[in-house]
N, C-alpha and C positions, 0 to 999 in steps of 0.2 A: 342242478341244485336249486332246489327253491330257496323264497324268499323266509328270514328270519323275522319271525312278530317280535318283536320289542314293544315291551307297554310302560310308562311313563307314569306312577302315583307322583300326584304331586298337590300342592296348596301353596297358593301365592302368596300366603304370610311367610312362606319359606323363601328367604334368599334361596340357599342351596339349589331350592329345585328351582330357581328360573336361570341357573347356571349348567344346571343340566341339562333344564327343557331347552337353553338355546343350542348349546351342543347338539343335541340330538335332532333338533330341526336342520343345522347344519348338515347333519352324518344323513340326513334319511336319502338327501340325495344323493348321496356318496358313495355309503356303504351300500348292500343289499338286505336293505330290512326294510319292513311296512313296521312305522312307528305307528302308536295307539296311543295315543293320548289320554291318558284317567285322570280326570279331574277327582282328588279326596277330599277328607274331612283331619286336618291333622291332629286335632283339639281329640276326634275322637282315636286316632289312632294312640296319641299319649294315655289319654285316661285306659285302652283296653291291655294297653299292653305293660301301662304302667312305670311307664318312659317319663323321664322329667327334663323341663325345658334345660338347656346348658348352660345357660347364663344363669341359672340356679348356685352354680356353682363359682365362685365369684373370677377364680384363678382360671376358670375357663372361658366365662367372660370376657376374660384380657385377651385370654390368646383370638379369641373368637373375632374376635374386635381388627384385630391385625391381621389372620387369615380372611375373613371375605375381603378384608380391602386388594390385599395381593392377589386373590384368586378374582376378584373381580376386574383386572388388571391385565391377567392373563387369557381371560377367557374374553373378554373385550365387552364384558357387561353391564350395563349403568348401575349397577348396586352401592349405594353410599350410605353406610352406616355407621352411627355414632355411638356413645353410651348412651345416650335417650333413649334411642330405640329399642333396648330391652323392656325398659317402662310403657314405651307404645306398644312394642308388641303384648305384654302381659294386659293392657287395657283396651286392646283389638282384637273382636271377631271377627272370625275369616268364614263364618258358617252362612250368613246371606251372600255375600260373594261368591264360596262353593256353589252356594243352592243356583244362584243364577247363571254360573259359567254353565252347570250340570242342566238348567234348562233349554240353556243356547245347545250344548253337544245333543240334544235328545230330539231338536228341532230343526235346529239350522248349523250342523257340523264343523260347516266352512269355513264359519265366524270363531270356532274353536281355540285355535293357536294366537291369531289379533285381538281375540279379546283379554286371553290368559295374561298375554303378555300387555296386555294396558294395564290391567287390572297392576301387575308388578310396579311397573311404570311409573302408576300412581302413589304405590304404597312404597318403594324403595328407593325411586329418583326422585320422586317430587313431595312425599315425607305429608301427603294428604292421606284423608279420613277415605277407607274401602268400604265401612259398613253400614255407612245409611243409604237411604232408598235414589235419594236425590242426585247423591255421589256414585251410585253403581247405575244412573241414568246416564249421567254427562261421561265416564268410562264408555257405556257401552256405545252410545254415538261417537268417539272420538275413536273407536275400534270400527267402526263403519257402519255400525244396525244404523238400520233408521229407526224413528222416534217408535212409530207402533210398534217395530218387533223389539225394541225395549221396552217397552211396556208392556206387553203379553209375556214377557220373559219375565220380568217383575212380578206379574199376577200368579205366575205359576210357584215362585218359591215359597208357597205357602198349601201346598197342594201336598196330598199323601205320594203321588208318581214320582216328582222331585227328591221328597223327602226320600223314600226308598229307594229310587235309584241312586243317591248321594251317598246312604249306609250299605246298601251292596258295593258299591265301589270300594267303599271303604273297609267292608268286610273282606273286599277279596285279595285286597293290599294284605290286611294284619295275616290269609291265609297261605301268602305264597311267604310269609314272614318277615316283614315289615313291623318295624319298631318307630320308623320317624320318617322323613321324605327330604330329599325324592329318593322313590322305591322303584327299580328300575329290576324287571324281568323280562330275561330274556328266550326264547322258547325255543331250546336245540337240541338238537337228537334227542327228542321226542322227553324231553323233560325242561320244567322252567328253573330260570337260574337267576337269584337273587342277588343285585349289588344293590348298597347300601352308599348315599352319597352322589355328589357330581363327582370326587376325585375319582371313581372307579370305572371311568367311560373307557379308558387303555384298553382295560382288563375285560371290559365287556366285547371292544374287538378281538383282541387274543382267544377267549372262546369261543367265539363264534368264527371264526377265521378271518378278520375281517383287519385292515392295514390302521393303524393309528398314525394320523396325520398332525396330531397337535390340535388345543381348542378350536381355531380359526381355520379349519383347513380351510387352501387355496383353491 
């Protein structure tokens, strides 16, 4: 039986997906999958698909507010969110962050997973600014680059290679169908399979044959 590709869309403005992305770094050793990491653009996945933030809605808001605190809880993740952070997040881009994680995964792969999750880190535990140049410098050394390959990572998000590899990604999130993140497909018996969310990691073992052990497995 070979191994199952799992691919992970995801944007670190998204709570959600750094609750999935940890789960799934969890499970790759676990289960029999090669995890894939796709760093997206979520801003663009709302605008194509037409998706509106949730906290738009105010009664969702509430509950939204209450759910990641429990599921943050369960799943053993730093996520701390207040009512601010609606306001932060509607006046935070996540597009020079993408562009730089997606220059690290094009260069240096390794740096992939430690950087995703500082970038989180920063923006969810520690309630600092992820979109200027300065702040995606001191992320990227406190995730371990050194100075130069943060700054060659830097110079490249302004580059057409970046640029396009960040809207492919993201093109290919909205074509396995993907409305928001984390977009989580899975690739089994010779077709992919779309879950929507961190809560649908169970359901992604159950299809693929794979044992559900709880967020934290032992």
């Amino acid at each position: 039986m070979g191994r199952t590709l799992v691919e992970l869309f995801y944007d670190v403005i998204s709570p959600y997906s750094w609750l999935g992305f940890e789960v799934l770094c969890r499970y790759q050793h676990i289960w029999n999958i090669d995890l894939r990491l796709r760093p997206a653009f979520l801003g663009g996945i709302m605008q194509q698909t037409g998706n509106k933030p949730p906290a738009m809605l105010p009664k969702r808001a509430e509950y939204l507010l209450k759910d990641v605190k429990r599921m943050a809880k369960y799943y053993q993740v730093p996520v701390h969110m207040t009512g601010e952070d609606f306001q932060r997040i509607m006046g935070t881009s996540s597009l020079a962050a993408m562009r730089f994680i997606t220059a690290i995964d094009m260069t240096n792969p390794q740096y992939l997973e430690p950087l995703s999750r500082e970038f989180w880190m920063h923006f969810w535990s520690q309630h600092e600014d992820i979109s200027q140049p300065e702040n995606i410098l001191v992320i990227a050394r406190q995730a371990g680059l050194s100075a130069e390959l943060s700054q060659k990572a830097l110079e490249m998000i302004s580059t057409a290679t970046v640029k396009d590899r960040l809207k492919e990604t993201t093109a290919d999130a909205i074509k396995y169908g993907a409305f928001g993140m984390p977009a989580v497909v899975a690739h089994y018996s010779g077709e992919p399979h779309l879950f929507f969310g961190s809560d649908r990691l169970e359901l992604l073992g159950s299809i693929i044959g794979e044992k559900w052990l709880g967020p934290v497995p032992s």
